[in-house]
N, C-alpha and C positions, 0 to 999 in steps of 0.2 A: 848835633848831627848836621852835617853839611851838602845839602841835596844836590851839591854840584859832583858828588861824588859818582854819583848814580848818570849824571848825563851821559849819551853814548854820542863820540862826535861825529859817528857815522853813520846814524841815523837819517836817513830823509823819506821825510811825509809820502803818502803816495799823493795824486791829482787829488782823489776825492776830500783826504783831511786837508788840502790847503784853499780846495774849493770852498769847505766849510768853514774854515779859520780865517779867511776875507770874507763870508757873508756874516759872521759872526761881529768882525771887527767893522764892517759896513752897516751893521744894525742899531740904530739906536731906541731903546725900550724908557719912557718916561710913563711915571703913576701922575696923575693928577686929578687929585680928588677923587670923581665918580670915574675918571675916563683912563684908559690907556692907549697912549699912544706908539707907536711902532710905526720905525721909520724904516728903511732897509734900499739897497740898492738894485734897482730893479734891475739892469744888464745882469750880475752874478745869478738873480733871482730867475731870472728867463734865460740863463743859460745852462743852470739845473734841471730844471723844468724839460728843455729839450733834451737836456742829456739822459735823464730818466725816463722820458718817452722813446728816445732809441732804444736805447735798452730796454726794454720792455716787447718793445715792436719785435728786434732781433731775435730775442727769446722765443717769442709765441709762432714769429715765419718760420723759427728753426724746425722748431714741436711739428707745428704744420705740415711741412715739408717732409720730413722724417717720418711721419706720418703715412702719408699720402705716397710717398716711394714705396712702405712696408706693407700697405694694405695691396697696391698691383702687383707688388714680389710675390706675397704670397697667394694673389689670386693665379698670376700665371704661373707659381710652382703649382697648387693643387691642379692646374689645368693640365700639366704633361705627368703630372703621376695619373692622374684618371683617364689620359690617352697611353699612355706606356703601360697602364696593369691591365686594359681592355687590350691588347697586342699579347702580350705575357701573356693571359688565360686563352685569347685563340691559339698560338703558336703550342701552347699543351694540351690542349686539348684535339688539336688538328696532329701533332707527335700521337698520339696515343692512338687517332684513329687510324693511322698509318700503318704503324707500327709492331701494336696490341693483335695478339689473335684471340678473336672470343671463342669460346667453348659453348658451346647449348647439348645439354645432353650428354650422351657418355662419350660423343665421338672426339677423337683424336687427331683433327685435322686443321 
């Protein structure tokens, strides 16, 4: 079986697998004895690092933000339903007293 079969030539990595595939090729791992050592490139290594703290920042300002927008919407929505249903109930109940004839009694007037 020939695994060049399967290669797709139109395939391309995104940023982050070729970010990884030069820290990868940048890394050198040696066993000796008791010790391991690990070598690696620090630019690649600190420019992960900052790329993964934006990311992370921009996520949580978003949440944040989104947040903080939904919590005043709905504070100033419930503020004009609790002034517009106090309006609604005088405006019927001021119609009614208008409008209504009360009866007391048997009279017809």
């Amino acid at each position: 079986m020939y695994y060049g079969d399967y290669y797709d030539e139109d395939y391309e990595p995104t940023q982050e697998q070729m970010e990884e595939q030069d820290g990868i090729d940048n890394t050198e791992v040696k066993m000796e004895k008791e010790n391991l050592k690990i070598e690696f490139n620090t630019e690649n290594f600190a420019a992960g690092i900052m790329q993964a703290v934006e990311s992370e920042v921009k996520k949580n300002l978003y949440g944040e933000i989104v947040s903080e927008i939904k919590r005043e919407t709905l504070e100033d929505i419930k503020e004009k339903i609790q002034c517009a249903t106090g309006d609604i109930i005088k405006d019927i109940v001021q119609d009614f007293m208008v409008n209504e004839k009360i009866c007391i009694g048997g009279s017809n007037v």
